[in-house]
C-alpha positions as MATLAB code, in Angstrom:
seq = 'XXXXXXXXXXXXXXXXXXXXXXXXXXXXXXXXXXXXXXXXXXXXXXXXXXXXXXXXXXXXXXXXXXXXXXXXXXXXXXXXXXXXXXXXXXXXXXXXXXXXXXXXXXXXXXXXXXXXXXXXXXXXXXXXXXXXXXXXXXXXXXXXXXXXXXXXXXXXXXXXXXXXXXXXXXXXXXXXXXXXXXXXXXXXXXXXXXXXXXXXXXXXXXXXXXXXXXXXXXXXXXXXXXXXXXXXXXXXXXXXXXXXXXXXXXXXXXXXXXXXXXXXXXXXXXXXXXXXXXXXXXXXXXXXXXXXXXXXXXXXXXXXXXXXXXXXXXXXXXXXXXXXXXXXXXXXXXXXXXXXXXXXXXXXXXXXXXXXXXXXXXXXXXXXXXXXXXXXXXXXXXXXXXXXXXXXXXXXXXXXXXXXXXXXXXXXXXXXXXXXXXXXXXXXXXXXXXXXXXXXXXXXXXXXXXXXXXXXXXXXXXXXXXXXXXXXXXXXXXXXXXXXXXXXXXXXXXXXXXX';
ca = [
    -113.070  166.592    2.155;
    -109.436  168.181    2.800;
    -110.395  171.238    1.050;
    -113.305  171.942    3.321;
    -111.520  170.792    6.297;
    -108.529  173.233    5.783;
    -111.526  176.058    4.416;
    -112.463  175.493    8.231;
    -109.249  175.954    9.597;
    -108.657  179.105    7.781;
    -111.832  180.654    8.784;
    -111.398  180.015   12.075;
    -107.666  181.080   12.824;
    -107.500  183.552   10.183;
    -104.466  185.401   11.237;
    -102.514  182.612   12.728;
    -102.702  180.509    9.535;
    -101.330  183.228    7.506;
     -98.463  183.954    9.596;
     -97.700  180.667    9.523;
     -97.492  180.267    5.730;
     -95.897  183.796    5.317;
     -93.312  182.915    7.418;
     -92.723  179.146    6.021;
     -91.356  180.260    2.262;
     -89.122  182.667    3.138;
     -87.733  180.546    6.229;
     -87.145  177.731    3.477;
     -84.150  180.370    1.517;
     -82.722  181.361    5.454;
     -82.163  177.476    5.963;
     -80.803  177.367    2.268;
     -78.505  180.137    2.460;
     -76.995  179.242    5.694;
     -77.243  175.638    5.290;
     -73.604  176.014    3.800;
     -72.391  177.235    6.798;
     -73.601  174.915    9.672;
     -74.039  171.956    7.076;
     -70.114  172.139    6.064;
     -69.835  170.744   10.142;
     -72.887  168.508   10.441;
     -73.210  166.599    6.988;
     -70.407  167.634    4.886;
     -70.856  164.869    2.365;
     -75.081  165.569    1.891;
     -74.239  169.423    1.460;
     -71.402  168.701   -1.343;
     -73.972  166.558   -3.312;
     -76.838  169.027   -2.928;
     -74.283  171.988   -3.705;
     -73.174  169.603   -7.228;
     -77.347  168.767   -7.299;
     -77.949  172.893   -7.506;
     -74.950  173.723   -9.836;
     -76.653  170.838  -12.707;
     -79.646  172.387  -11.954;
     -78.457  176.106  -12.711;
     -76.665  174.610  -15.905;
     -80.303  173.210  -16.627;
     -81.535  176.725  -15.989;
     -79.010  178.463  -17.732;
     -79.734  176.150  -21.234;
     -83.012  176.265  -21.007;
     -82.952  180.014  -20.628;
     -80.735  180.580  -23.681;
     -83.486  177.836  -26.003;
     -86.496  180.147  -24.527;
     -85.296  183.463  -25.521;
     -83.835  182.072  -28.603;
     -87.585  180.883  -29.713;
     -89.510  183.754  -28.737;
     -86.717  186.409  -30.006;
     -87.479  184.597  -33.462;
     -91.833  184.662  -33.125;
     -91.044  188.234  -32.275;
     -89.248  189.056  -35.265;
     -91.814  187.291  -37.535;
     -94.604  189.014  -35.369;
     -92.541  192.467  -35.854;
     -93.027  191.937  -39.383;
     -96.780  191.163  -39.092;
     -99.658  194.549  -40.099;
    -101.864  193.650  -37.370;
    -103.442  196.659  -37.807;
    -104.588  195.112  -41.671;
    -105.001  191.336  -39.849;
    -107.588  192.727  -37.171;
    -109.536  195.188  -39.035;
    -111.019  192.049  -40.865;
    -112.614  190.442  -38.306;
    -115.647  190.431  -37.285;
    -117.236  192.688  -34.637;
    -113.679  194.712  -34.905;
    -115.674  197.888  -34.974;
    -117.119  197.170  -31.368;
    -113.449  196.945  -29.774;
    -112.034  199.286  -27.498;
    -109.214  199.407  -25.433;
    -108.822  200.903  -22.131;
    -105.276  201.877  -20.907;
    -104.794  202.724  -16.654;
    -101.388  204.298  -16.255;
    -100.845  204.915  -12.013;
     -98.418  207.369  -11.572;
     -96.917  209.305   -8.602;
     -94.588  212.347   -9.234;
     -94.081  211.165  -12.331;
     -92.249  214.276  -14.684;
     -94.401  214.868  -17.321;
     -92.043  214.506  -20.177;
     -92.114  211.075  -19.009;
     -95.951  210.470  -18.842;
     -95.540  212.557  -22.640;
     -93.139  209.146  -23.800;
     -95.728  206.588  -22.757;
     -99.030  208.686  -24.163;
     -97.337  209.014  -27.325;
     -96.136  205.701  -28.078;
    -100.538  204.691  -27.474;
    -101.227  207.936  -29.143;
     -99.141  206.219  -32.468;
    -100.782  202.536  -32.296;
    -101.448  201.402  -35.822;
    -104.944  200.523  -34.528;
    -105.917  204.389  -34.216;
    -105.825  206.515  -31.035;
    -109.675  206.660  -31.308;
    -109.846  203.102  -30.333;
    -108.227  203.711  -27.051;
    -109.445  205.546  -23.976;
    -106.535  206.797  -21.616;
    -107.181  206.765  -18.139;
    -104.030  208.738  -16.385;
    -103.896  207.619  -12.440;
    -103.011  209.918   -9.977;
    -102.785  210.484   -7.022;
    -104.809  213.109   -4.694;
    -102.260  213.769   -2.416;
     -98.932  214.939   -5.110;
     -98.323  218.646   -4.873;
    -100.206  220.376   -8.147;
    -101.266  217.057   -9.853;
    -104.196  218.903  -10.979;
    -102.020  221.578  -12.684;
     -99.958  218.675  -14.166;
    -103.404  216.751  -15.783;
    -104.675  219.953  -17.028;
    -101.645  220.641  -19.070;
    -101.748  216.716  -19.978;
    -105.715  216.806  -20.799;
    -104.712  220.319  -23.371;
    -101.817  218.774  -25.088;
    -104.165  215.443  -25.995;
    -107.394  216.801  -26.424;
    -109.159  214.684  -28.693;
    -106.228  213.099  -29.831;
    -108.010  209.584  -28.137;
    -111.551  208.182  -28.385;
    -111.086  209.834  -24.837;
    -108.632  210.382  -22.466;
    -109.102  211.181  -18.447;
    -107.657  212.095  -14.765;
    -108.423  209.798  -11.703;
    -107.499  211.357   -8.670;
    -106.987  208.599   -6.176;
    -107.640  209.646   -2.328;
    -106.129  208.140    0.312;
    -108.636  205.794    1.931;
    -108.107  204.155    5.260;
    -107.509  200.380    5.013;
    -105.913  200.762    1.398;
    -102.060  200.632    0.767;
    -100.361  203.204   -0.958;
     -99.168  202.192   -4.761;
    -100.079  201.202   -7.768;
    -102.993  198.254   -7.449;
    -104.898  200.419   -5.559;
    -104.410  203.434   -7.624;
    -105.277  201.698  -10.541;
    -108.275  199.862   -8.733;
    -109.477  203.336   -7.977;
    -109.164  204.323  -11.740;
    -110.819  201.087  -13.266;
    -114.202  201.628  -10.943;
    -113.599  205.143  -12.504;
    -113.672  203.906  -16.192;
    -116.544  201.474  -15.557;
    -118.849  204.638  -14.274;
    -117.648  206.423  -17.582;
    -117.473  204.182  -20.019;
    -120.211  201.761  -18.991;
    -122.889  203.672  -17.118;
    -122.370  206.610  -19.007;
    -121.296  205.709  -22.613;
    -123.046  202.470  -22.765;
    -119.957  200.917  -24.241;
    -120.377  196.773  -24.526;
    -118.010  195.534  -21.686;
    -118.196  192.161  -23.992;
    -115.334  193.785  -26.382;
    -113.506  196.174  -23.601;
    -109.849  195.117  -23.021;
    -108.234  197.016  -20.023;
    -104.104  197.744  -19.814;
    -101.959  198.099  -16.529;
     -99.390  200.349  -18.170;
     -96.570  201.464  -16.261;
     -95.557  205.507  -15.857;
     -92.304  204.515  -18.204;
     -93.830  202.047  -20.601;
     -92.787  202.559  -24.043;
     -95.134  200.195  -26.736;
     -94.561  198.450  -29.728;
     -96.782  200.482  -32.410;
     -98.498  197.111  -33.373;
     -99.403  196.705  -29.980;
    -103.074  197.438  -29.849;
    -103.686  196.608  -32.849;
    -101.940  193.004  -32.289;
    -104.003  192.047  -28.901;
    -107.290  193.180  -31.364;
    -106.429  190.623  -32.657;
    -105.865  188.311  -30.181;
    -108.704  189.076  -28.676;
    -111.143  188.905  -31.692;
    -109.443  185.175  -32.459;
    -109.611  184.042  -29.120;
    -112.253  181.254  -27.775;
    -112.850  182.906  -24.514;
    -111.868  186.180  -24.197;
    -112.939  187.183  -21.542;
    -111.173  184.889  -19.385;
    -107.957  185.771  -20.589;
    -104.953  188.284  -19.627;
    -102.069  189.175  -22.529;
     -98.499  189.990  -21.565;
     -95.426  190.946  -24.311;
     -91.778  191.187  -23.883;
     -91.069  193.287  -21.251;
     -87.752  194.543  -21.369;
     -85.680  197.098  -19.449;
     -84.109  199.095  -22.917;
     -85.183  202.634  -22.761;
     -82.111  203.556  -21.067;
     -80.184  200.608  -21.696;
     -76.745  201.960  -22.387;
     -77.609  205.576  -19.345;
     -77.598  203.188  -16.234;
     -74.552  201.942  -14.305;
     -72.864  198.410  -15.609;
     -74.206  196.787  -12.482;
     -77.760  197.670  -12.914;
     -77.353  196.723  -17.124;
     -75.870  193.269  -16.018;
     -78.874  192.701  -13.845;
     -81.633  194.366  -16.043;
     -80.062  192.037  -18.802;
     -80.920  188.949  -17.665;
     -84.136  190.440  -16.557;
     -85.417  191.503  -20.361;
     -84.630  187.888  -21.790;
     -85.976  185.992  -18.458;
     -89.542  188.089  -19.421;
     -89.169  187.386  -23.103;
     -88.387  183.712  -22.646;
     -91.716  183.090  -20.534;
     -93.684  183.792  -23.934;
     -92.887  180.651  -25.209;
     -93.199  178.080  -21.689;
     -96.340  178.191  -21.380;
     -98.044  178.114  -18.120;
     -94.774  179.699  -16.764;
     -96.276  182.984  -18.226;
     -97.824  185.069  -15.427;
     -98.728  189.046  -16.215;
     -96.131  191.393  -14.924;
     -95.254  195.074  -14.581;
     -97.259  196.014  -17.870;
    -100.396  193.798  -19.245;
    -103.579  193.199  -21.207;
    -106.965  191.342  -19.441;
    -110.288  191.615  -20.482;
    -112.131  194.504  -18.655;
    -115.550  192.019  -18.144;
    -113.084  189.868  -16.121;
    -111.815  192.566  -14.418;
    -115.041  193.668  -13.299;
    -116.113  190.199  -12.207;
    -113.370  189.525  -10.038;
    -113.906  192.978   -8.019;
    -110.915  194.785   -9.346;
    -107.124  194.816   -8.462;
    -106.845  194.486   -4.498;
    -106.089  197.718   -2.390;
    -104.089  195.823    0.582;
    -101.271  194.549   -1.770;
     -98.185  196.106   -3.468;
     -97.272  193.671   -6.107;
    -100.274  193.714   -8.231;
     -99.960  191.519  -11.540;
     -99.416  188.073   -9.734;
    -102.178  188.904   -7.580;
    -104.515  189.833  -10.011;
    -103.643  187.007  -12.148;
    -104.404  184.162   -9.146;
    -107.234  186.125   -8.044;
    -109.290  185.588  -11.497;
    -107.731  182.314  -11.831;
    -109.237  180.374   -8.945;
    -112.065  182.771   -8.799;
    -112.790  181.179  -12.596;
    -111.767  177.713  -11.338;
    -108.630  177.350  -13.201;
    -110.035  178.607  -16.417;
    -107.681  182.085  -16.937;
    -104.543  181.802  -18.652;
    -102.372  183.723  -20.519;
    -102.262  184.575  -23.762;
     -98.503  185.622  -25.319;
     -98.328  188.919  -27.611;
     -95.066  188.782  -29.511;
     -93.905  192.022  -28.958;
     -91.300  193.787  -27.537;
     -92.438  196.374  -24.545;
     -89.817  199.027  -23.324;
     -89.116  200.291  -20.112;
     -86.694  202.120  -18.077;
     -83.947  200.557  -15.507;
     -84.001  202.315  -12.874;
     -81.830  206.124  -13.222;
     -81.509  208.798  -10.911;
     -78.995  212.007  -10.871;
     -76.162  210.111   -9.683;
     -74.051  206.697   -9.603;
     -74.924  205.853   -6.525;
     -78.286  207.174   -6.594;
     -79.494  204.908   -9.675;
     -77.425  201.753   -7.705;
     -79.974  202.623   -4.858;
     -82.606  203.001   -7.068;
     -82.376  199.603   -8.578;
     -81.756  197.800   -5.032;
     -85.071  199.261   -3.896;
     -87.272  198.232   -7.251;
     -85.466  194.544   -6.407;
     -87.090  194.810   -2.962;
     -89.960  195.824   -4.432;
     -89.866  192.873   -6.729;
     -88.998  190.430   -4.522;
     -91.631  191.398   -1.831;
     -93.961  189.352   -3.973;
     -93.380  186.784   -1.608;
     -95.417  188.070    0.714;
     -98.442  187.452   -1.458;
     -97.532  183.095   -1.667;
     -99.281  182.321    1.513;
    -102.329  183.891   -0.145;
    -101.768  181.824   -2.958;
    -100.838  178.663   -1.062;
    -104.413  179.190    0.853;
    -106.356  179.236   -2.137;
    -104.460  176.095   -3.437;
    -105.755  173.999   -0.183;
    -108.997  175.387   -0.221;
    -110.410  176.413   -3.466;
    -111.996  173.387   -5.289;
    -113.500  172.224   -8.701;
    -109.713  174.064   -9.719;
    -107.960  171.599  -12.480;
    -104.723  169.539   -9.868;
    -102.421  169.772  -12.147;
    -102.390  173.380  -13.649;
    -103.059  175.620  -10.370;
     -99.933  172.601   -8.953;
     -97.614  173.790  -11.837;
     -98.272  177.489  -11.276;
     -98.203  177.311   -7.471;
     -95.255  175.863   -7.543;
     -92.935  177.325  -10.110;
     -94.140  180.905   -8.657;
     -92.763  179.471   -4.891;
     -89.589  177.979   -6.369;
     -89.032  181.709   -8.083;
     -89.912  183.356   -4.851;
     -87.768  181.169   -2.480;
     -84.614  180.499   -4.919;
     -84.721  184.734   -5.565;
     -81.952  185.404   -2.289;
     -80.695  181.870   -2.488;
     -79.404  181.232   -5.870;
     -76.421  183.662   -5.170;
     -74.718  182.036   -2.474;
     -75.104  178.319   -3.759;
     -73.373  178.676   -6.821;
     -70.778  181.303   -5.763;
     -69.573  180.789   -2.187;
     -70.994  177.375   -0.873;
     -68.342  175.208   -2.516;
     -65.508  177.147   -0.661;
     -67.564  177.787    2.467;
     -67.188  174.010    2.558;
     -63.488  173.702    2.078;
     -63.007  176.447    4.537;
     -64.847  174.860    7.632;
     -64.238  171.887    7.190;
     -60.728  171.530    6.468;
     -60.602  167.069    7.440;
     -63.510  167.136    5.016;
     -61.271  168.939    2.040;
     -59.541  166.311    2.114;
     -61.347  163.521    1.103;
     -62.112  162.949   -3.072;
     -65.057  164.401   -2.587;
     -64.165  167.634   -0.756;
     -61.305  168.131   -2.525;
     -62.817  167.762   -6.087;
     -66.156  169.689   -4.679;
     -64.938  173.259   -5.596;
     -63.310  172.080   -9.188;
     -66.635  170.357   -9.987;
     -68.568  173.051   -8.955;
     -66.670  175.194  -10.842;
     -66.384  173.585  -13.916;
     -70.408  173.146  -14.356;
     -70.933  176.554  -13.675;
     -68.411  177.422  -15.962;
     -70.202  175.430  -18.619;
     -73.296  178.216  -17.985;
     -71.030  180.360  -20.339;
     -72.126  178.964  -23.434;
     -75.766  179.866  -22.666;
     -74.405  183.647  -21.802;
     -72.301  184.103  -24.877;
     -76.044  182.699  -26.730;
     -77.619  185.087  -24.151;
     -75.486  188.163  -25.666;
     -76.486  187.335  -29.066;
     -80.219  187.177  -28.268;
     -80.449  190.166  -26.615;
     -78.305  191.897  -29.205;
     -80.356  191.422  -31.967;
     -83.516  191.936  -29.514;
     -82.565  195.755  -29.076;
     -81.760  196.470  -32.948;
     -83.774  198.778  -33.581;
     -83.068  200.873  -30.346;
     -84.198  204.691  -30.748;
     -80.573  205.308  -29.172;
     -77.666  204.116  -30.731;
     -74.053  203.573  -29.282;
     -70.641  202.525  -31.074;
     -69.795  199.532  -31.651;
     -66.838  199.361  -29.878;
     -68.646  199.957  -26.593;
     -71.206  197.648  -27.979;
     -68.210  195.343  -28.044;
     -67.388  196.123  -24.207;
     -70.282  194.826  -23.094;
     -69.717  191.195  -22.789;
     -66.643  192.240  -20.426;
     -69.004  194.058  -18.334;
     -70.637  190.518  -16.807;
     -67.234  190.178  -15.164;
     -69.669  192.663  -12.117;
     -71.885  189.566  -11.926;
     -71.057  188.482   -8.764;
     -71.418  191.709   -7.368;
     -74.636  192.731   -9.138;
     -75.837  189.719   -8.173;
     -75.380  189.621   -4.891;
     -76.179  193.691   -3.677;
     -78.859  194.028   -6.936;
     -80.865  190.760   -6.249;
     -79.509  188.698   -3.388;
     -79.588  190.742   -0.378;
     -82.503  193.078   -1.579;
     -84.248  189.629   -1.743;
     -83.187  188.537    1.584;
     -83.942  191.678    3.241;
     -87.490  191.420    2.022;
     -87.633  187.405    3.124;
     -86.347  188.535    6.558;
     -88.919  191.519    6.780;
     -91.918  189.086    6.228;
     -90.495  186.579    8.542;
     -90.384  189.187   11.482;
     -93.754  190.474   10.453;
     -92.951  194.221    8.992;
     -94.807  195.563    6.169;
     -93.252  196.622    3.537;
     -94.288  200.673    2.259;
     -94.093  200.946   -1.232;
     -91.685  203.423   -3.439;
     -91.673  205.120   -6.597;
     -88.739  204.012   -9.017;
     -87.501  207.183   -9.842;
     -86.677  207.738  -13.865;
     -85.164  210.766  -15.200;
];
């Protein structure tokens, strides 16, 4: 009865309903951030508990961060260690599996679209199991020049590789999901229509323009997808860390890119926590049910991923492949070039926010969805989105932002002790980073490039630029982006450069 009731509402004040939850979530981290400021005059007392409340809480976060990427770094070992390749080619119905791989690109160099190609072109599984669809766009200067030299240097090195040329169409937003939307409708005419390949054992790839794959890969999610129950309701998602240029970008970006590569690798092992991102593995018959990625959006792998999953009432999830995928932090000519870089991929990032009201909609009004799973989803995807800016400022300035405006306050037990207990919790959260260090140590082992090991020793001493990184590489690109939505400008998006 609520469902249909808010269904109503929706339908009938469209626009106003989605302002209002657009601008809701981000407001949430503005009161947060600021709280510290007018709270330290108005409830002193309730803003030192809640300030002690968050610090346990990023302690909690911090542990349970360190036991994540701790498991999965050791299933990805063991799965490292795994032939696939040998595991899936006994199954049946293996012969009828193909994989389809969408890489959207926009003035992309081609020695970098060459990196990604080749690491599919060397899948254990065989290159003739894979179909490479390379999507462009129809406005970059000679992108036909650049696919015919692409299309000559791997002819028939694939069971068939092609060029989308993606127009711009009015009503569509410039980027990847609709790129790639344009070059999935593409491969269904092809391989479908044309081929008369069995969409029943298709698997299609987001794969992004820097992606560097495991070699077990394919051959790995074969397998996965031959052993699953329901395949096609499913999405797979690996590792996806930032270490192809690990040791090239600037300490700041490293620091922040760090935390990034074992926060991806410890959703593997939580669960319904894991939501596709960046580069990822569905099942092309879902793809096709659900209409495709969206054209309106810019962050495309949430959106696809809630899209199927209360289209298919609540039956999607994710499947984890234990496997380490590569990619680039963000590089450009100079220091302060890749810095810029990197703060403009966070806004990127962090616009995802703008997609929650969508989300939150579909919560109220799509039914016959299990309570409890789309609840947990919903929810720790709004807690990620609103806590992005806000984390920052809690645990690194609120304490003394108390101390300092309210000087009568400081001097009560509780103000006075506020900043010492503060700081001793957080200082506690350097256990999990010296376990953190460790993880991602071994995790990039086998690294193509290889440094000493005295600057390999260095590197802890780096994460003295946390608070810095923190706040100009995640904080304020964060808030900027909360702030944008709140006032009701769109957000264009832009190419990560990578050199």
């Amino acid at each position: 009865m609520i469902s249909n009731f808010l269904d109503k509402i929706f339908k009938r004040y469209p626009r106003k309903t989605s302002r209002i939850l657009e601008i809701i979530l981000p407001s949430i981290s503005v009161f947060m951030i600021t709280v510290s400021f007018w709270g330290s005059i108005l409830f002193p007392v309730h803003l030192a508990y809640f300030i002690i409340f968050f610090d346990v809480y990023w302690l909690y976060k911090s542990i349970n961060l360190a036991i994540y990427s701790f498991i999965s770094s050791k299933r990805i070992k063991e799965a490292e260690s795994i032939d696939w390749s040998q595991n899936c080619k006994n199954l049946p119905n293996f012969s009828k599996v193909y994989h389809i791989v969408v890489i959207p690109n926009y003035q992309e160099k081609i020695e970098k679209l060459k990196e990604t190609i080749d690491t599919i072109k060397q899948q254990t599984i065989g290159p003739k199991k894979i179909f490479v669809f390379v999507a462009m766009e129809e406005r970059e200067e000679n992108v036909k020049e650049k696919a015919k030299e692409l299309a000559k240097y791997y002819k028939e090195k694939f069971a068939g590789i092609f060029f989308t040329f993606h127009p711009d169409i009015p009503g569509e937003l410039k980027g990847k999901s609709s790129n790639q939307a344009y070059a999935g409708k593409k491969a269904y005419e092809i391989l479908i229509k044309q081929k008369k390949l069995d969409i029943d054992y298709l698997t299609i790839s987001s794969v992004d323009a820097d992606t560097i794959f495991d070699k077990q890969y394919y051959a790995y999610l074969t397998y996965k997808f031959l052993k699953s129950e329901k395949p096609h309701t499913r999405f797979w998602q690996s590792a996806n860390v930032s270490y192809n240029n690990f040791w090239d970008v600037p300490a700041f970006t490293r620091v922040i890119s760090f935390f990034g590569s074992l926060w991806r690798a410890s959703l593997l092992t939580q669960g319904l926590r894991l939501i596709p991102n960046s580069t990822y593995s569905l099942s092309f018959k879902l793809l096709t049910e659900i209409d495709y990625w969206d054209t309106d959006v810019i962050p495309e792998d949430y959106r696809i991923f809630f899209k199927a999953f209360f289209r298919k009432k609540g039956q999607v999830d994710v499947e984890p492949i234990y496997l380490k995928t590569s990619m680039d932090a963000p590089l450009s000519q100079t220091y302060y070039k890749s810095l810029l870089n990197k703060y403009h991929q966070e806004r990127r990032w962090s616009w995802g926010i703008s997609d929650d009201a969508v989300y939150l909609k579909w919560w109220l009004t799509v039914r016959d969805v299990p309570f409890f799973k789309k609840t947990y989803l919903i929810t720790n995807v709004l807690m990620d989105h609103i806590l992005w800016p806000v984390n920052w400022y809690i645990i690194t300035i609120s304490a003394n932002i108390v101390a300092l405006l309210n000087p009568v306050f400081s001097m009560t037990t509780l103000g006075y002790n506020l900043s010492r207990l503060s700081g001793f919790i957080l200082t506690m959260c350097l256990l999990a980073l010296f376990i953190l260090i460790f993880i991602d140590f071994n995790l990039r082992s086998k690294q193509k490039k290889k440094v000493s090991k005295f600057r390999q020793f260095l590197f802890p001493l780096e994460f003295v630029f946390m608070p810095v990184a923190g706040f100009f590489l995640s904080s304020l690109p964060a808030l900027i982006s909360h702030l944008q939505l709140i006032i009701g400008k769109r957000m264009e998006y832009k190419v990560t450069e990578k050199v």
